[in-house]
MDAnalysis code that builds the backbone (N, CA, C; Angstrom):
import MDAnalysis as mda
import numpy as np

u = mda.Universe.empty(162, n_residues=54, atom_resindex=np.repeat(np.arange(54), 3), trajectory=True)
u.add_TopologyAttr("name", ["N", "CA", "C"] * 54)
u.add_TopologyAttr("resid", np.arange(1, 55))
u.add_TopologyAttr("resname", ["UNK", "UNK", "UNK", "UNK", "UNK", "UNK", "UNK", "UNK", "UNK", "UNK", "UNK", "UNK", "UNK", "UNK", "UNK", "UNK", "UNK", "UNK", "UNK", "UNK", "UNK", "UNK", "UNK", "UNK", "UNK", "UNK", "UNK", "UNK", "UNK", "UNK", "UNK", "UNK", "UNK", "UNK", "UNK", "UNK", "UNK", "UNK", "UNK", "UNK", "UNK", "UNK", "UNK", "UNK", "UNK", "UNK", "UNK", "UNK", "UNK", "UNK", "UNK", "UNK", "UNK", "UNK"])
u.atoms.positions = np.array([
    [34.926, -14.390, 1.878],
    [33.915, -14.073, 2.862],
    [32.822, -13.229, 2.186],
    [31.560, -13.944, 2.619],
    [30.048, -12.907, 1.983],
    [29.538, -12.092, 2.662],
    [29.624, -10.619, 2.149],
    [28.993, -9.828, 3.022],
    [27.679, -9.313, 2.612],
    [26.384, -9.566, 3.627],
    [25.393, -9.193, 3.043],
    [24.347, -8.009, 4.324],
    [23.909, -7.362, 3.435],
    [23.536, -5.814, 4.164],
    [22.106, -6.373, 3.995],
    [21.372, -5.979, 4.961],
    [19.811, -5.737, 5.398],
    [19.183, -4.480, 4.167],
    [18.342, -4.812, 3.628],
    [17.664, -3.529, 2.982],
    [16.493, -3.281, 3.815],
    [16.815, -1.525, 4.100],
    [15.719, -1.317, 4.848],
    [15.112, 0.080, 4.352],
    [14.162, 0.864, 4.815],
    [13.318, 1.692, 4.398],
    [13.982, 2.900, 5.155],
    [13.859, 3.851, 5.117],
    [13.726, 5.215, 5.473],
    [12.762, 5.411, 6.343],
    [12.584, 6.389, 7.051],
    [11.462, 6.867, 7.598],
    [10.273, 7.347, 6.801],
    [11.719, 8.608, 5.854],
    [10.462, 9.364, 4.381],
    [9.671, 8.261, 3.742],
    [10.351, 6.905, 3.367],
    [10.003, 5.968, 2.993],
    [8.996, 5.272, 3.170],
    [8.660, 5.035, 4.732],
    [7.919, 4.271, 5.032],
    [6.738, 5.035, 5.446],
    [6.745, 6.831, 5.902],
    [5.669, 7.827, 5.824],
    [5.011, 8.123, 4.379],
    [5.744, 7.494, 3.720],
    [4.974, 8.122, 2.312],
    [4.435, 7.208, 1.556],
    [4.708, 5.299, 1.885],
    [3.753, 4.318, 2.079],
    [2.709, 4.516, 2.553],
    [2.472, 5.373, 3.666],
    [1.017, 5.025, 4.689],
    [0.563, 6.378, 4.511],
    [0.854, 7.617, 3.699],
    [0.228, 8.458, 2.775],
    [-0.145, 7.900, 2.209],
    [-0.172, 7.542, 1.463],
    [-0.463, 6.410, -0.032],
    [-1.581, 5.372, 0.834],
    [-1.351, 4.916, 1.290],
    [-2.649, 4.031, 1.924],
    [-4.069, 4.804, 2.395],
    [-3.227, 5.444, 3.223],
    [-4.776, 6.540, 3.913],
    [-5.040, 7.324, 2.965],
    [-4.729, 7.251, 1.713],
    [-5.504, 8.310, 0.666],
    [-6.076, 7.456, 0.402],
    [-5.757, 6.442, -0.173],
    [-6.694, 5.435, -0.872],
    [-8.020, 4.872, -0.190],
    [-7.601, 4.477, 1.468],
    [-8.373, 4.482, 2.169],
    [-9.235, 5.461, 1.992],
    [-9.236, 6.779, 2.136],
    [-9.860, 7.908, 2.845],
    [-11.248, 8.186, 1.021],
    [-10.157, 7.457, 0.078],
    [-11.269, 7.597, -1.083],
    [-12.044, 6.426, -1.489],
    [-11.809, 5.412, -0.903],
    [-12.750, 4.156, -0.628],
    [-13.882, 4.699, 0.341],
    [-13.730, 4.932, 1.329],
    [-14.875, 5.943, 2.329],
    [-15.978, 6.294, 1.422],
    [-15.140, 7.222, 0.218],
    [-16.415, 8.381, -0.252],
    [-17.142, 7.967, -0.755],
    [-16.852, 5.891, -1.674],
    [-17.494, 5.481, -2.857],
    [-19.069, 5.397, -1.935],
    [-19.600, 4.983, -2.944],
    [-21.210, 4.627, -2.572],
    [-21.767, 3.519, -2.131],
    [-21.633, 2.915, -3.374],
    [-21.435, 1.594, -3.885],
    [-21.042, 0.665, -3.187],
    [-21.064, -0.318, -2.902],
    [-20.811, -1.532, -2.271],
    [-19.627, -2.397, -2.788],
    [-20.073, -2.169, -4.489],
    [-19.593, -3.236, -5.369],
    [-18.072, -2.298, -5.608],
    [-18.251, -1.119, -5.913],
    [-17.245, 0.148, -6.392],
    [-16.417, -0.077, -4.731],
    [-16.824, -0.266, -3.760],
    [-15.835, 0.082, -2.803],
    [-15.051, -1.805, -2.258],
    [-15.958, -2.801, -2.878],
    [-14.988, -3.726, -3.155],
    [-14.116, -3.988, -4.464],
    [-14.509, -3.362, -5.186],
    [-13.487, -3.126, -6.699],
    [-12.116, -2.224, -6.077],
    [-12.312, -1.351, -5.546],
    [-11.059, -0.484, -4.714],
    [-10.245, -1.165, -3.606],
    [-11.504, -1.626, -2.836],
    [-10.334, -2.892, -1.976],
    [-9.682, -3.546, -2.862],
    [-9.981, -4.373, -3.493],
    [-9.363, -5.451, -4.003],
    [-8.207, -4.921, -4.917],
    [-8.444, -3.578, -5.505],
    [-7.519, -3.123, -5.930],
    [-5.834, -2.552, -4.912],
    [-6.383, -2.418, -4.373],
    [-4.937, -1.782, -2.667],
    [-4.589, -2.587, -2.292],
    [-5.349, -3.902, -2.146],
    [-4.991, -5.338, -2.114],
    [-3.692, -5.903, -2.757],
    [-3.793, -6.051, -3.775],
    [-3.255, -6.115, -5.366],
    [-1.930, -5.123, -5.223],
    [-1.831, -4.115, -4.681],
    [-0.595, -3.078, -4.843],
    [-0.173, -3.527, -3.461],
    [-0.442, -3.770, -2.421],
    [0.067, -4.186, -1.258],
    [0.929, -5.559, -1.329],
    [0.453, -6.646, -1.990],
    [0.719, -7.439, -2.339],
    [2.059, -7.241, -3.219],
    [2.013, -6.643, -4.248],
    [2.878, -6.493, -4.968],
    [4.021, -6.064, -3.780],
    [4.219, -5.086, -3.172],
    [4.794, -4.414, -2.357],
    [5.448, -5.367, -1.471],
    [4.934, -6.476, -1.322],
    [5.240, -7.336, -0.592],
    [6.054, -8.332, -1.128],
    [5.838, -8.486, -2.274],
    [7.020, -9.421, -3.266],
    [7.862, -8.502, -3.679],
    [7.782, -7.272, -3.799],
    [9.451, -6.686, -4.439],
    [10.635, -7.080, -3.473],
])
């Protein structure tokens, strides 16, 4: 018989994901730039993504 367990997150876990976002967010805000604040999207993009395939 196979026993298989759910992997799941923490609370600390999943509060310190969406730290991590709203900083990044909150320093996309400050850029100027147009081009600099789609270089940063696309970058959180890219780590979200990843985040999503582990």
């Amino acid at each position: 018989m196979e026993v298989m367990q759910d992997m799941g997150m923490t609370d600390s876990q999943y509060k310190s994901m969406r730290r991590r976002d709203k900083k990044e967010l909150e320093r996309i805000l400050e850029v100027k730039t147009a081009e600099e604040k789609d270089k940063l999207i696309k970058e959180m993009l890219e780590i979200i993504q990843q985040d999503l395939e582990d």
